[in-house]
C-alpha positions, -999 to 999 in steps of 0.1 A, spaced: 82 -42 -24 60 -11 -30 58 4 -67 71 39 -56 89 50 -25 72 51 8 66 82 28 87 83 55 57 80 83 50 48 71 82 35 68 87 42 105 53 29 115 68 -5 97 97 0 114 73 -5 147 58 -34 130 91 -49 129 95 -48 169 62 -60 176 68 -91 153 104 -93 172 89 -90 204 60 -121 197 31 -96 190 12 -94 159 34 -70 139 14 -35 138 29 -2 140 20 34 142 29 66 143 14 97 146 27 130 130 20 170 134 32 196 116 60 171 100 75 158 127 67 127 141 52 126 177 45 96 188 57 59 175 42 26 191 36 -8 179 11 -35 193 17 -49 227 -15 -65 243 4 -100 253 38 -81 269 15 -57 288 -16 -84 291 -40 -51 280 -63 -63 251 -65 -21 246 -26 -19 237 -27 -22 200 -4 2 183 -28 25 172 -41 34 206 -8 33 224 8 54 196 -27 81 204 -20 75 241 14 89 234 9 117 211 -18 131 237 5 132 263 30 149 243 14 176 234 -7 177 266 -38 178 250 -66 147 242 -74 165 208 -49 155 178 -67 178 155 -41 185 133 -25 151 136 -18 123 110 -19 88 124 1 65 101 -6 25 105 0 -7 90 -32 -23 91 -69 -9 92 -78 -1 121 -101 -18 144 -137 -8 154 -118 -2 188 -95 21 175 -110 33 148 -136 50 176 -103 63 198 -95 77 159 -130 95 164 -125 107 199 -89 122 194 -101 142 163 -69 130 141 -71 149 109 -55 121 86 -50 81 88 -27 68 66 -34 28 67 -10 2 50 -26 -35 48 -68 -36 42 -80 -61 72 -114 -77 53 -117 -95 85 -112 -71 113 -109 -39 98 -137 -8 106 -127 14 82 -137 4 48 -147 -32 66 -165 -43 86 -185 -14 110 -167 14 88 -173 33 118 -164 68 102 -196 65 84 -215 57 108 -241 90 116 -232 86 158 -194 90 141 -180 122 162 -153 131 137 -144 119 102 -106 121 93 -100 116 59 -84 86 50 -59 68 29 -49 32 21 -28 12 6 8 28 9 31 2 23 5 -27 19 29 -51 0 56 -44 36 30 -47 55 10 -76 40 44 -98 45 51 -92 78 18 -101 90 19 -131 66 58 -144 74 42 -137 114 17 -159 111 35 -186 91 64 -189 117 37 -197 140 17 -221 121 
């Protein structure tokens, strides 16, 4: 378990994680908070809505936008349990979220500090500023006990 207590954000956004593994996704949750209060809370979902787009990060965006009834997050915080994707890591970009708060580094599909690392990219709209590694032991083990019940 994680050195110090988790944040609550993150502990919900593992709390997503949870379902998704529960449901037969890979287990990656999100949530996204303003002003405190958390907004929006989503977890991945591309096989039970057969959308490739539907990973939590996007979903959990999707939500948030809707919610407030605007496309700009500008003073949002997206909390996740794994580095984002280059997809979502763009839809990061285009919503303007101020923070992301990631769990788990992905070497292998990550864009963040992996791979693309779209924020630093010079095309890159908008640069939150960024934070990893709270939560990464949780998070690390549900991805890993995922993929060993399926191996």
């Amino acid at each position: 378990m994680s050195r110090w207590p988790l944040p609550e954000p993150m502990i919900a956004a593992l709390a997503e994680a949870g379902k998704a593994a529960i449901a037969g996704e890979v287990p990656i949750g999100a949530v996204i908070v303003k002003d405190g209060q958390v907004i929006a809370a989503a977890h991945n979902a591309p096989r039970m809505l057969h959308d490739p787009t539907a990973h939590a990060e996007i979903m959990a965006i999707r939500e948030a936008a809707r919610a407030l009834g605007n496309e700009r997050l500008e003073d949002c915080e997206l909390w996740v349990t794994l580095e984002p994707c280059a997809m979502c890591a763009g839809a990061i970009a285009h919503a303007r979220i101020a923070r992301l708060y990631y769990a788990a580094a992905d070497p292998k599909g990550g864009a963040v500090e992996h791979g693309a690392r779209v924020f630093e990219q010079d095309q890159c709209l908008h640069r939150p500023e960024v934070y990893s590694g709270m939560g990464e032991v949780e998070a690390a083990e549900l991805l890993r006990a995922f993929f060993r019940d399926r191996r």
